[in-house]
C-alpha positions as CSV (number, residue, x, y, z in Angstrom):
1,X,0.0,0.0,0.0
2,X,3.1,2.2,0.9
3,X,4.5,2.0,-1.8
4,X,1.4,2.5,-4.3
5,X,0.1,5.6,-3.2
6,X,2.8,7.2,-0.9
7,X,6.6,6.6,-1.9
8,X,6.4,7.8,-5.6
9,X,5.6,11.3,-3.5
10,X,8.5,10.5,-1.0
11,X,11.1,9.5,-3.4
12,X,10.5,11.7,-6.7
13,X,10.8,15.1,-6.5
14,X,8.7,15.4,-9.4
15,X,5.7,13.7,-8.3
16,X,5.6,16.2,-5.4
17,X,5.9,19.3,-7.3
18,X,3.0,17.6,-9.7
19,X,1.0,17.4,-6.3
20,X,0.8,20.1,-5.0
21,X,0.8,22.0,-8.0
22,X,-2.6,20.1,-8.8
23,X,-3.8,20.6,-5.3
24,X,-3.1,24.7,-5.7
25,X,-5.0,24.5,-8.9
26,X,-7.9,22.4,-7.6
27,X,-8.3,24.9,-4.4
28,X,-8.8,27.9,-7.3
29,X,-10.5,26.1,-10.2
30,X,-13.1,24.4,-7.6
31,X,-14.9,28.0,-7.0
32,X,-14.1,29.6,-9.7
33,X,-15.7,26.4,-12.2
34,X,-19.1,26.7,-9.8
35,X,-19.3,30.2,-10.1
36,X,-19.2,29.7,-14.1
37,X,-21.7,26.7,-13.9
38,X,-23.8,28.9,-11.5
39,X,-23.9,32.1,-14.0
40,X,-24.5,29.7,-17.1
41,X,-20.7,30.5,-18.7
42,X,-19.5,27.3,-18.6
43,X,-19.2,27.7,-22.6
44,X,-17.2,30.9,-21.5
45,X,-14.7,29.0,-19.7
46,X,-14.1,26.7,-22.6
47,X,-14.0,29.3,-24.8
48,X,-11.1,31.0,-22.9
49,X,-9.4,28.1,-22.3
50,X,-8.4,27.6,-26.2
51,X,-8.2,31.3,-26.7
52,X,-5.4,32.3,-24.2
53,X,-3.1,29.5,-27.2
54,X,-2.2,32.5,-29.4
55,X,-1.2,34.7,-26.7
56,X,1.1,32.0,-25.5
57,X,2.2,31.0,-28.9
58,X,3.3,34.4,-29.2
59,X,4.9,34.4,-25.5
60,X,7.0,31.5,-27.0
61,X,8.3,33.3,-30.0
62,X,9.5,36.1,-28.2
63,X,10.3,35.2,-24.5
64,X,11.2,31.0,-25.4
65,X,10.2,28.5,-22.5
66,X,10.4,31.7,-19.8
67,X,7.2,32.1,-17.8
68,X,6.6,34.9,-17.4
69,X,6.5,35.4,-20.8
70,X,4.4,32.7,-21.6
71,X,1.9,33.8,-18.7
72,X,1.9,37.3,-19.9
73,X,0.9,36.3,-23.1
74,X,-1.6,34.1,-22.6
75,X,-3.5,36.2,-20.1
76,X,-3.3,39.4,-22.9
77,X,-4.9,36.8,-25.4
78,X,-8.0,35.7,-23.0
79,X,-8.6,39.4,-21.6
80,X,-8.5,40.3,-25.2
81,X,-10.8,37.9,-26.4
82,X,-13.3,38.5,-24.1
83,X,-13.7,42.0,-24.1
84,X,-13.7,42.0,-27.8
85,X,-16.7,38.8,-27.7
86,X,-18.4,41.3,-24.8
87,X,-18.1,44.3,-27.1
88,X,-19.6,41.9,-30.2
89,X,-22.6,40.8,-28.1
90,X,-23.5,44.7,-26.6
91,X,-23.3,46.0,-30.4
92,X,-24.4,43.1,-32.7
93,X,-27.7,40.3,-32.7
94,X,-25.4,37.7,-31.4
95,X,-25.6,36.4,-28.3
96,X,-22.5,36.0,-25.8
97,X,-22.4,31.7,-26.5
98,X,-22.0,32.5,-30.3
99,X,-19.8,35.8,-30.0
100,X,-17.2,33.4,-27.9
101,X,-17.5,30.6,-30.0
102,X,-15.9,32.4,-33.2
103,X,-13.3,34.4,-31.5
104,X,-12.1,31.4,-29.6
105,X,-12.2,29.2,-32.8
106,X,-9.7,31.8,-34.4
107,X,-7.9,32.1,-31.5
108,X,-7.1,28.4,-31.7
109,X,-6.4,28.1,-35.1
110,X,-4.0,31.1,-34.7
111,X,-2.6,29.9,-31.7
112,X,-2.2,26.2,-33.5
113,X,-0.9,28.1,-36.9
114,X,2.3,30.0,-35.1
115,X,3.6,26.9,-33.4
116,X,3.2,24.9,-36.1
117,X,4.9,27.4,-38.6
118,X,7.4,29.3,-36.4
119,X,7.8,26.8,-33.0
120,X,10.9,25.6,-34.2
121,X,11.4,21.5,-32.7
122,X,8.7,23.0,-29.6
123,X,6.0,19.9,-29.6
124,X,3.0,21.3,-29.7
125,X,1.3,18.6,-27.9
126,X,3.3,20.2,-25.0
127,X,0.9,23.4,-25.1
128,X,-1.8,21.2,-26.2
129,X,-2.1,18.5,-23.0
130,X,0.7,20.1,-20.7
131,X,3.0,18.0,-18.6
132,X,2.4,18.4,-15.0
133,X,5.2,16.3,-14.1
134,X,7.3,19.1,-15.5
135,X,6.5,21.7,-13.3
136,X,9.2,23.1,-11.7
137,X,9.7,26.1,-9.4
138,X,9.0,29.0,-11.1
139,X,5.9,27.8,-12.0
140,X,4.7,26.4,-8.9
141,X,5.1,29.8,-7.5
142,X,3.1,31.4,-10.3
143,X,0.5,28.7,-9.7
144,X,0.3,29.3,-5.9
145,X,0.4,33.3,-6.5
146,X,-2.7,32.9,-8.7
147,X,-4.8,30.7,-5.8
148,X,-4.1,32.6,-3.3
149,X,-5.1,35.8,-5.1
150,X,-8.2,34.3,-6.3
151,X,-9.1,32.9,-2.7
152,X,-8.6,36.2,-1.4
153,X,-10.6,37.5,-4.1
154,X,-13.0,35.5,-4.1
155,X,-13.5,36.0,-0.6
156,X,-14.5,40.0,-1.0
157,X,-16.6,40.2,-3.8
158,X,-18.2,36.3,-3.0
159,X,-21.7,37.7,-2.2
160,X,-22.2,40.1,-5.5
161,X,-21.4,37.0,-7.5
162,X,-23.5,34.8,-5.4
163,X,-26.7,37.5,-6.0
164,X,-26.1,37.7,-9.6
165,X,-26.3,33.9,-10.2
166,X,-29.8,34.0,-8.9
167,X,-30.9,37.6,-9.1
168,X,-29.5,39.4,-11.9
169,X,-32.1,42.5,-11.5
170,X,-30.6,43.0,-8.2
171,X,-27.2,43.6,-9.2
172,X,-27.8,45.5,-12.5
173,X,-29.5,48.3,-10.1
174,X,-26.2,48.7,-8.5
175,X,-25.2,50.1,-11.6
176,X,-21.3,50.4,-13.0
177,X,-20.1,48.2,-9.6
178,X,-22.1,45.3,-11.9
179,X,-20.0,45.2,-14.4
180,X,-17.0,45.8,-12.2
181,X,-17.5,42.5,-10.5
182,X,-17.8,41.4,-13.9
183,X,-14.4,42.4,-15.1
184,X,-12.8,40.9,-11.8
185,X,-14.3,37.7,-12.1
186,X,-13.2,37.0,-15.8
187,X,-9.7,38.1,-15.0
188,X,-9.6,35.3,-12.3
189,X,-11.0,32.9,-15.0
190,X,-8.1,34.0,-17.1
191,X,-5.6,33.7,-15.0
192,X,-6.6,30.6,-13.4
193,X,-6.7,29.0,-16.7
194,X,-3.3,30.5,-17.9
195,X,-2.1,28.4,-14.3
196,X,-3.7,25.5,-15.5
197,X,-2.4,25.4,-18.3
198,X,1.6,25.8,-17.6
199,X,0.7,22.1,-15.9
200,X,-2.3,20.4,-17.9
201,X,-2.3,22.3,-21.5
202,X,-4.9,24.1,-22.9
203,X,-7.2,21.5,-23.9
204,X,-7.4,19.9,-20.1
205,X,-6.9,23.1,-18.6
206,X,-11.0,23.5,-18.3
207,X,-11.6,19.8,-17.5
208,X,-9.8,20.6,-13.7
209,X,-12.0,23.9,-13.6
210,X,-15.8,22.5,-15.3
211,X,-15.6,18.6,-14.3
212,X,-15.3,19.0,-10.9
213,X,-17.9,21.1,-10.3
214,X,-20.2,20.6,-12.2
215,X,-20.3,16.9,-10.2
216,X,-20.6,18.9,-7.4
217,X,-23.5,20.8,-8.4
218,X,-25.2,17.6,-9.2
219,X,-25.1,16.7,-5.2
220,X,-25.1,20.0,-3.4
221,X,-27.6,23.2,-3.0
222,X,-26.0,25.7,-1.2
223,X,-22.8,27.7,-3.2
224,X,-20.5,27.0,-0.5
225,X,-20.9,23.4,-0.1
226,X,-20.6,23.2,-4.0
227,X,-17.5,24.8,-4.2
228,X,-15.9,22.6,-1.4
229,X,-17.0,19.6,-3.1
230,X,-15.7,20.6,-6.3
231,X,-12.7,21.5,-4.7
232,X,-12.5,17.8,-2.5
233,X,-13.1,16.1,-6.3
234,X,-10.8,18.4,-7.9
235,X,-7.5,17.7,-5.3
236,X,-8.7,13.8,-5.1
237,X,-8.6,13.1,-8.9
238,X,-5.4,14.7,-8.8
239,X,-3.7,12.7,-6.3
240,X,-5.3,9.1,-7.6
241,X,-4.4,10.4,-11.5
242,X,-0.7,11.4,-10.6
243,X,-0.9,7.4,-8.9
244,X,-2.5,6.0,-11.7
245,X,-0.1,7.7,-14.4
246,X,2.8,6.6,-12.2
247,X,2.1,3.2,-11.8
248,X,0.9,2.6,-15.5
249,X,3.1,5.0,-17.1
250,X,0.5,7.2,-19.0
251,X,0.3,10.8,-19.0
252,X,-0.4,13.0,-16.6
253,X,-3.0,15.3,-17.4
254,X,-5.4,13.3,-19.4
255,X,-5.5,11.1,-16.7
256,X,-6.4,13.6,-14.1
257,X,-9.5,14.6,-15.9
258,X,-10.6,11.3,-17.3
259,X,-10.7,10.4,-13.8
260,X,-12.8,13.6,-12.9
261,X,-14.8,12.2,-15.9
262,X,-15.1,9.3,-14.3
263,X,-16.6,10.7,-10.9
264,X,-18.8,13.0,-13.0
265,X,-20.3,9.5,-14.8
266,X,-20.8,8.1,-11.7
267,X,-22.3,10.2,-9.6
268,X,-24.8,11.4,-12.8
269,X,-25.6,7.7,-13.4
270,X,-26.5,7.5,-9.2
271,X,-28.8,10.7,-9.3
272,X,-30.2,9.2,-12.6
273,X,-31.5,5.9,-10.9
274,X,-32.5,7.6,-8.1
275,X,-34.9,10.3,-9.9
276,X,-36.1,7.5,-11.5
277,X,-36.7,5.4,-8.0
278,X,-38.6,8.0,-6.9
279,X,-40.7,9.1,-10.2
280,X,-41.1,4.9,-10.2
């Protein structure tokens, strides 16, 4: 048993810095992936996730493999992109959902485009699916900056939020500090998918941020207990992914968020049967 599911964290370095840098990003993504299921922008979030690619393409080209750079970049690309999609949707017929959907297509073609043509030997299945067993320092400490911002966050403006998931007329009379809250919420989404990211790739950054708690949402009513159940499902899948990959030597992120997949199966098949127990 020891040596299953606790000395690959006691004898790799690796596997430790994977840890925690999953359990930093589950602490963030939990709330932040309720909040988006709770406003209906769950879309929003997947749109984001692909279009922050460019930005980090572009990070590459200029700044190589450093960071900040890449960070820098890919946060521009997904503020960018959704002000733009916002501005699209107050001006034009088209709702937010289709607004997002064509900016983040380009975005990903763009972002798939400059790695292909100017990435040099980069793989681009590295931005694509990450490699979370390659996280190393300096971008541990970026992913811990970014939680602990958001938790702190997230903690001052939680009740706004909360009152515009279930009463939107209430916080549109409050006028420009609407929109505000807004604005500071999608920059958390940004940057907690630009964290994700730098471990799990774009393309499984979202499935740490949406699977999780949307499980969550299927067995909890109140927003707190939501968001600490997507948080528990979040750091669990993690730790029994990084095992998994370990001991059958597959990759890392994929199997993170087939397993938070799995749980969302499950529990979704159990509140299945049981609606239909009690229709029966």
């Amino acid at each position: 048993m020891y040596d299953i599911f606790i000395a690959p964290f006691v004898d790799y370095v690796f596997m430790r810095r994977a840890l925690f840098a999953c359990l930093a990003i589950a602490l963030s993504c939990g709330p932040i992936g309720v909040l988006l299921v709770l406003r209906r922008m769950s879309l929003l979030g997947d749109a984001l996730s692909h279009a922050i690619l460019p930005g980090i393409a572009v990070g590459y080209l200029v700044t190589g493999l450093w960071l900040p750079g890449l960070s820098l970049g890919g946060i521009v690309a997904g503020l960018l992109v959704a002000a733009v999609s916002g501005a699209v949707t107050r001006r034009t017929i088209l709702h937010e959902d289709a607004s997002f959907t064509g900016f983040y297509l380009i975005a990903l073609a763009l972002g798939v485009l400059i790695l292909s043509v100017k990435g040099g030997n980069m793989n681009l299945t590295h931005f694509l699916f990450g490699s979370v067993l390659a996280v190393d320092k300096e971008t541990m400490t970026y992913i811990i900056g970014v939680t602990s911002l958001s938790l702190l966050t997230l903690a001052v403006i939680y009740r706004p939020l909360v009152y515009e998931c279930f009463d939107p007329t209430f916080v549109r009379l409050l006028g420009g500090k609407a929109g505000r809250y807004h604005a500071i919420f999608m920059i958390l989404v940004v940057l907690n998918l630009v964290g994700a990211c730098q471990a799990l790739g774009t393309l499984m950054a979202l499935g740490i941020m949406m699977l999780p708690a949307i499980t969550a949402r299927l067995i909890s009513t109140q927003v707190w207990s939501t968001a600490l159940r997507a948080m528990i499902i979040a750091a669990s899948c993690s730790y029994f992914g990084l095992i998994l990959s370990f001991q059958c030597n597959w990759p890392s992120g994929p199997t993170i968020i087939l397993l938070c997949g799995v749980v969302y199966l499950t529990v979704l098949s159990y509140k299945t049967l049981q609606q239909k127990t009690v229709v029966g």
